[in-house]
N, C-alpha and C positions, 0 to 999 in steps of 0.2 A: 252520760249515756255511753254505751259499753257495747262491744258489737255484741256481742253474746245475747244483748237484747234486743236485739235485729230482728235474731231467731228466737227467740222466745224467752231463753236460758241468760239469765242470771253469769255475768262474765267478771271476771276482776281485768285489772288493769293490763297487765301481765298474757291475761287469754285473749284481750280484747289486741294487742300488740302483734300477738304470734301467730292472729288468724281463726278464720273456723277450727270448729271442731271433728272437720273430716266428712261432712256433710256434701260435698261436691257441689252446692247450688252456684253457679257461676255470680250471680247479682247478689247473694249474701259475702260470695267470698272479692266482689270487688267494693260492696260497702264497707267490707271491714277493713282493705285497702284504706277506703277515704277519712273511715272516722280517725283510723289510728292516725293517719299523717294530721288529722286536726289536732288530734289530742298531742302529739308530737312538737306542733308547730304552738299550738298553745300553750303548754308547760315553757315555753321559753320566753314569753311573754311577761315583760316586768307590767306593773303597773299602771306607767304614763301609756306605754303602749296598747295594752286592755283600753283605756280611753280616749283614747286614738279617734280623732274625726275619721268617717269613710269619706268613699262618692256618695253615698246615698245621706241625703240629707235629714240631719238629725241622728244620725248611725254613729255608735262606736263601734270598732272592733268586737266589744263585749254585747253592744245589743247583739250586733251580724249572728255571733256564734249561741249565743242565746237563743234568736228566730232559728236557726238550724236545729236546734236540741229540741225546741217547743214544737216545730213541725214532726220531729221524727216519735216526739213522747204522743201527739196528737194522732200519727199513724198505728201506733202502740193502743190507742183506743185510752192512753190516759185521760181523767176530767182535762179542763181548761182551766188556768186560775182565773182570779173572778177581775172583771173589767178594771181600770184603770179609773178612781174617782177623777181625777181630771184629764183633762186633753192635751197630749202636749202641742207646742204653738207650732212644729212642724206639720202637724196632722192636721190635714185641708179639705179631709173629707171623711164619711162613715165608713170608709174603707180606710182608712188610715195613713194613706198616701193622698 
């Protein structure tokens, strides 16, 4: 996810790092803020750390950041992928918590 697709526009790495593209929207330009420090603090992430227990139970690192990209591609009006054939045994309810 790339801020450039906040706004609509198709962003590389690089445009997504340096900010809008001159747009003035204060809440695109402080999303681009947030994504680039993920993408920033992510890229430095080996591994074992990706798989990292969270607080939230059943959570990696990599799910966390995952649920963040899946939310922002769902705001995007992207499909959903298709449900989960099993339950995992943290999930205690149809809401998944």
């Amino acid at each position: 996810m790339t801020a450039g697709a906040l706004d609509g526009d198709p962003a590389t790495k690089e445009e997504t790092l340096s900010g809008p593209s001159g747009r003035g929207e204060p809440v695109i330009e402080e999303l681009t803020e947030v994504w680039a420090s993920i993408v920033t603090a992510c890229e430095q992430l080996d591994e074992e750390q990706w798989d990292r227990a969270t607080d939230c139970p059943g959570w990696t690192v990599r799910d966390q950041v995952s649920h963040l990209v899946g939310i922002e591609q769902t705001l995007l009006g992207e499909p959903s992928p298709p449900p989960l054939r099993d339950t995992p045994a943290h999930v205690l309810n149809p809401f998944g918590w």
